[in-house]
N, C-alpha and C positions, 0 to 999 in steps of 0.2 A: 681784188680788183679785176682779175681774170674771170671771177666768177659774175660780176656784176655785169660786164663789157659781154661776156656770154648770151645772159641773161636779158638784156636791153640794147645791146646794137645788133642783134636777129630781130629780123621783122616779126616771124612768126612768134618769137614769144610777144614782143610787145603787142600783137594783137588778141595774144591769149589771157596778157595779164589789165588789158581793156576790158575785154567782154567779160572777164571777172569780175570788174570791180562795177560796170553799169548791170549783172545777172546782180551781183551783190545790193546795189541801189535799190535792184526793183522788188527785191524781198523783202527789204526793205519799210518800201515806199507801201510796198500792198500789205507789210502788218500791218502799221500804220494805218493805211485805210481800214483795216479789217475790224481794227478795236476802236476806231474813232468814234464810231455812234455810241458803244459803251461807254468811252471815256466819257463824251461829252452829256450821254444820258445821266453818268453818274453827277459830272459838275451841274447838270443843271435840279437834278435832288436835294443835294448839298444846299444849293442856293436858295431852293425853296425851303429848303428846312432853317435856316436862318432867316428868308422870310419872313415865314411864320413864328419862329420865335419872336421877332421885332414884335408881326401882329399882336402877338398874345401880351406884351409890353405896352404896348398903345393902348391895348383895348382895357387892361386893367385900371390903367390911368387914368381912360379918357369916355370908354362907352358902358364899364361896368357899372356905374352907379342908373343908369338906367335897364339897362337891358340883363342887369343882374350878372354877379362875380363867373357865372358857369354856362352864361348865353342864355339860359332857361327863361327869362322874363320877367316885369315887375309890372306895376301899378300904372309905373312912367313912360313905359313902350315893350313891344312886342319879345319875343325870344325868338333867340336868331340859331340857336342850339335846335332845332326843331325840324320836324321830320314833313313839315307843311313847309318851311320855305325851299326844301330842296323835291318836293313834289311828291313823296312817299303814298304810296297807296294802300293802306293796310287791308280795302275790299277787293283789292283788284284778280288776289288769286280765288277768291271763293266770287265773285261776277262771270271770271272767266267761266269755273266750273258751273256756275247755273244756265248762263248760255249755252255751254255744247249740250247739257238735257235738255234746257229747251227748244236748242235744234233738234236733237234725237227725237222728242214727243213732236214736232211737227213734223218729221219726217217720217216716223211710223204711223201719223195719219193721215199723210198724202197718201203711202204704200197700200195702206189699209182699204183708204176712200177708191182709189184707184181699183184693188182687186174686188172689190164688188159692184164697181160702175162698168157694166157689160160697154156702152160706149168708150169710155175712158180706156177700156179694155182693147176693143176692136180697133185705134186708132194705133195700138203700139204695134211694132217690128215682134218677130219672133226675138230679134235678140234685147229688143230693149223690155220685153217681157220677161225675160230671163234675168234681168238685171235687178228686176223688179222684186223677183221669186225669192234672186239668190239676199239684196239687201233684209227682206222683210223676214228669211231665215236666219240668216244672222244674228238681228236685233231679237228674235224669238229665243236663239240657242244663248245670248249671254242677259237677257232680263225675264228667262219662261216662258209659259203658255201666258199670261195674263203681261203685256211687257208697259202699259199703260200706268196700269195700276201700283208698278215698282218704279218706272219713270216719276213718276208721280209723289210718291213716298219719296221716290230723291231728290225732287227739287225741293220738297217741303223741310227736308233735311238739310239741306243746303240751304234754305232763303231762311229756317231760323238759325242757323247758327251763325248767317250775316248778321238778324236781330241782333242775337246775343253777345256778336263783337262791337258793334256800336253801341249796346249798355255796357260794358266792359268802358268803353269810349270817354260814359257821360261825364266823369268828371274834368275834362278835356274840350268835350262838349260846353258845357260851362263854362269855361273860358275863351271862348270862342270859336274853337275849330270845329268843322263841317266835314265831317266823313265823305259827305257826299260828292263833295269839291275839294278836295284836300292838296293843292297845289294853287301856291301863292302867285308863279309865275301866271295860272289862269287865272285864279282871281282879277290879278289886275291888266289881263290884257298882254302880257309881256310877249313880244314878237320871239325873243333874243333868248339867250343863254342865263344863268343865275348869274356869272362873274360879271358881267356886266351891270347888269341889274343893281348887286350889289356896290360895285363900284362909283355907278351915276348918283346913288343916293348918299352916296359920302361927298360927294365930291357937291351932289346940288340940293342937300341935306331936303328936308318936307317942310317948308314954312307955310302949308296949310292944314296940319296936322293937329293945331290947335284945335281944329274942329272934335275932334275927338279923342286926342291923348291931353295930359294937364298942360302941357307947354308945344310947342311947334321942335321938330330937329333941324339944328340949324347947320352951314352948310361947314363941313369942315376944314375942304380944301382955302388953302393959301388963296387961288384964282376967284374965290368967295367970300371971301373977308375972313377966312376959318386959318388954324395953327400949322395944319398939316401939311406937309411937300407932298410930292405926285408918286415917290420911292413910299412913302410912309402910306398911303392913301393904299397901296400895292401890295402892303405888306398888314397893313388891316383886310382888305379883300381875301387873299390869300389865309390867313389865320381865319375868318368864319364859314370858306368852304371847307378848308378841314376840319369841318365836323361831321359833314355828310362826305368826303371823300371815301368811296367803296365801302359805305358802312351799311350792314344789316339793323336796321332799324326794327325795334324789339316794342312792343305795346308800353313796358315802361321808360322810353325815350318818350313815347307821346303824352306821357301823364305825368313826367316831371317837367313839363312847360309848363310855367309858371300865369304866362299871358300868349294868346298868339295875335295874328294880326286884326285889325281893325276896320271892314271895310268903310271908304271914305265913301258912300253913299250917301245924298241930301233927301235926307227925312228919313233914312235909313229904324228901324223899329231896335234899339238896345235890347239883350235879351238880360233882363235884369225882373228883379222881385218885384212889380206892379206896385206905389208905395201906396196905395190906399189904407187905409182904417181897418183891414182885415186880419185878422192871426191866420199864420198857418194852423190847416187842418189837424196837424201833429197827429196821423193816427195809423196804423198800417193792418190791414185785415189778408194777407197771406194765408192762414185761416179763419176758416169763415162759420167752423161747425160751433155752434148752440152760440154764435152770434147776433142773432137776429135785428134783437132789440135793440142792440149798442149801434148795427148798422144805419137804422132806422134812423136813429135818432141823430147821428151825424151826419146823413144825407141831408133829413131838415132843416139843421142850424144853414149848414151849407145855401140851399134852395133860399132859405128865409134872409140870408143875406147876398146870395145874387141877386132875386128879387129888386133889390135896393140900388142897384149897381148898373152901370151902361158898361157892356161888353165892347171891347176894343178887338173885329176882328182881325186888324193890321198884327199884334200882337198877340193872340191867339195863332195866326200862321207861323208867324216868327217859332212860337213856343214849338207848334206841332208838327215842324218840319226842322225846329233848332236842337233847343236845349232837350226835349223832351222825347225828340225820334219817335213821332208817333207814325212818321209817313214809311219808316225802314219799314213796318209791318201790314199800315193800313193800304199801303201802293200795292199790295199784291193780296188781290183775293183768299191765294190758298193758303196764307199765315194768319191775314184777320179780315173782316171784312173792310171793301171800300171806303174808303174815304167818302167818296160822294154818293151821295142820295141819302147820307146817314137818318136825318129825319122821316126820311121818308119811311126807309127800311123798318125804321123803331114803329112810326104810325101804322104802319099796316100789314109789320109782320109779328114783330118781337110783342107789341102790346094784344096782341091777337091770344096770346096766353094766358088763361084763364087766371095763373098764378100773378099776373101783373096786371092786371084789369083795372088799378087803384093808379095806375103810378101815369104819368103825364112824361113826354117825350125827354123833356127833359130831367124829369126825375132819371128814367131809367140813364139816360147817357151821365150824368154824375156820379149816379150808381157804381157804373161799369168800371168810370175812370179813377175812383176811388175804393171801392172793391171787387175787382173784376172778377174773383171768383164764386161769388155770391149768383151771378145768375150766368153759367157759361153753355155760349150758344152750341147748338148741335155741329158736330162736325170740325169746332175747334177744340186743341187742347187748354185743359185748368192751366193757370201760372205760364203761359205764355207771354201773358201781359205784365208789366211790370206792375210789384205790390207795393211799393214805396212813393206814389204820387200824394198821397194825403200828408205824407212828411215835406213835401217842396211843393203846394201848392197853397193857395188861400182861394179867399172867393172870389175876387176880382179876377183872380189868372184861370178859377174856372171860367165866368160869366167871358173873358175873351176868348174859350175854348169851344164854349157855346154861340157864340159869335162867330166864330172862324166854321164851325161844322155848319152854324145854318146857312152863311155866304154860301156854300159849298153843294147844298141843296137840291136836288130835280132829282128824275128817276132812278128809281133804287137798279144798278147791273146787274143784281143778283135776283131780279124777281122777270129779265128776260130769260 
């Protein structure tokens, strides 16, 4: 009692054993704050990971008999498992790389044009002439004495092995998806983020979709006439971006989609097998030595039944910038030649060869497209071309490929 009445009817301790207990509060108070963002980072992980568990219950129940058991896609609508609806760019790091060469090759011919344009010359600064000296040594000490001609060689290096990630593509391709444009948020316009996106289409489901899937999706929210609460609807959203959540998307993610999407375009060209009267070509010349005759004679059947046929170039474009990626290579001179002036080119350059004196504009372009190693022009490489076209084409999807190159028609760029 003597110790208590000590200890608390002195002021000084009562004010000691104050400020202890508010120094004690505010230690407190500031772990407390200090761990708060973790705590509540962790409760709100928890959260979504229940979530998503519910999602992946819904979606079992409710969206996989369309969109398939694993997102990948079916018959009935797209795949949502897929590296196109969360924007995935499989060209974007070999684009990037062909543009810094092809800045480098324009910059060492400004440099270039520069040090032997005595005007161009006399207008620079001593120091901005130094600047001139030191870039134009640079690009000398790490591409040689010749840095054109290795610039060169690298772009060519680089724009085929983009080729050859988009045949890698085609079965993909096929299914609808467009290297070119490989993000669904552009496809359609979308101002917004994916969660949203996602979200609006559950909730205001596509009843114009019947244009081009078997049946229309219809809307699934409650607020729609549909089963689902707004927690549920949340928890479906939540379970399809965790598929693309921080995921390295791998070239077999994009070839196990099964369907992708469908643009809702009016009059839109299907890239589908032309159903005409024709068989596939069924034939593949990859090798072309002491083939002659066998080539011959399948180019004519060929020829003798386009003949017969009105080429559709709507659908020869489709094919040669779709399923078929003829433009990954023809868009760029130094992999194959242009796209445009093709006929022109074949009239008045390629048939200018004593060895094809016989063959008509269009003979040679069926030729090429069905065995391209049979006549390969100077300057490009054999088997660049894909040798598998006579196994996926007939004659109708040539005669619209012949269609689509003469639309395409006027002066050859490669005879300026």
């Amino acid at each position: 009692m003597d110790l208590q009445r000590l200890l608390i009817d002195r002021m000084e301790n009562r004010i000691l054993v104050g400020l202890t207990m508010v120094l004690a509060s505010m230690v407190l108070v500031g772990w407390v704050a200090i761990n708060e963002s973790g705590r509540m980072a962790s409760f709100q992980q928890q959260h979504l990971a229940r979530s998503i568990e519910k999602g992946a219950e819904l979606f079992s129940s409710s969206c996989a008999t369309c969109h398939g058991n694993s997102g990948e896609g079916s018959a009935r609508a797209p795949g949502l498992n897929n590296p196109q609806l969360f924007g995935h760019d499989y060209l974007a790091p070999l684009d990037t790389q062909i543009a810094a060469v092809e800045t480098r090759i324009a910059r060492f011919e400004t440099l270039t044009a520069t040090m032997v344009d005595e005007e161009a010359r006399s207008q620079l600064s001593e120091e901005e002439f130094a600047v001139v000296q030191a870039d134009l040594a640079a690009i000398i000490e790490r591409y040689g004495e010749d840095p054109l001609t290795s610039l060169n060689g690298e772009l060519v290096t680089l724009v085929t092995n983009r080729a050859n990630l988009i045949l890698q593509m085609q079965s993909a391709i096929d299914r609808g998806y467009d290297p070119e444009d490989p993000s669904r948020m552009n496809n359609v316009g979308w101002g917004s983020t994916l969660e949203p996106f996602v979200l609006t289409t559950l909730v205001s489901g596509r009843p114009v979709s019947t244009n081009y899937w078997p049946e229309p999706m219809a809307s699934w929210s409650q607020t729609g006439g549909g089963p689902l609460r707004e927690d549920q609807l949340l928890d479906l959203t939540n379970y399809v971006l965790n598929w693309g959540h921080e995921r390295n998307w791998t070239l077999e993610d994009l070839l196990r989609v099964q369907q992708f999407a469908k643009e809702p375009v009016e009059g839109a060209v299907q890239l589908v097998e032309n159903p005409v009267a024709t068989e596939i070509i069924d034939i593949q010349f990859a090798d072309v030595s002491g083939r002659r005759d066998e080539i011959d004679e399948v180019v004519a059947r060929a020829l003798g039944e386009i003949a017969e046929l009105t080429g559709d170039p709507n659908n020869g474009q489709s094919l040669y910038n779709g399923s078929l990626a003829c433009s990954a290579c023809h868009n760029l001179a130094t992999v194959a030649p242009p796209t445009e002036g093709t006929f022109t080119r074949v009239e008045d350059t390629r048939l200018a060869d004593p060895n094809l004196a016989a063959y008509s504009a269009e003979h040679y372009i069926v030729e090429s497209i069905l065995a391209p190693n049979a006549y390969v022009v100077e300057g490009y490489p054999a088997n660049n071309m894909p040798q598998n076209f006579g196994e996926r084409l007939d004659a109708q999807l040539l005669a619209d490929l012949l269609a689509y190159l003469s639309s395409q028609d006027g002066e050859d760029p490669l005879a300026n």
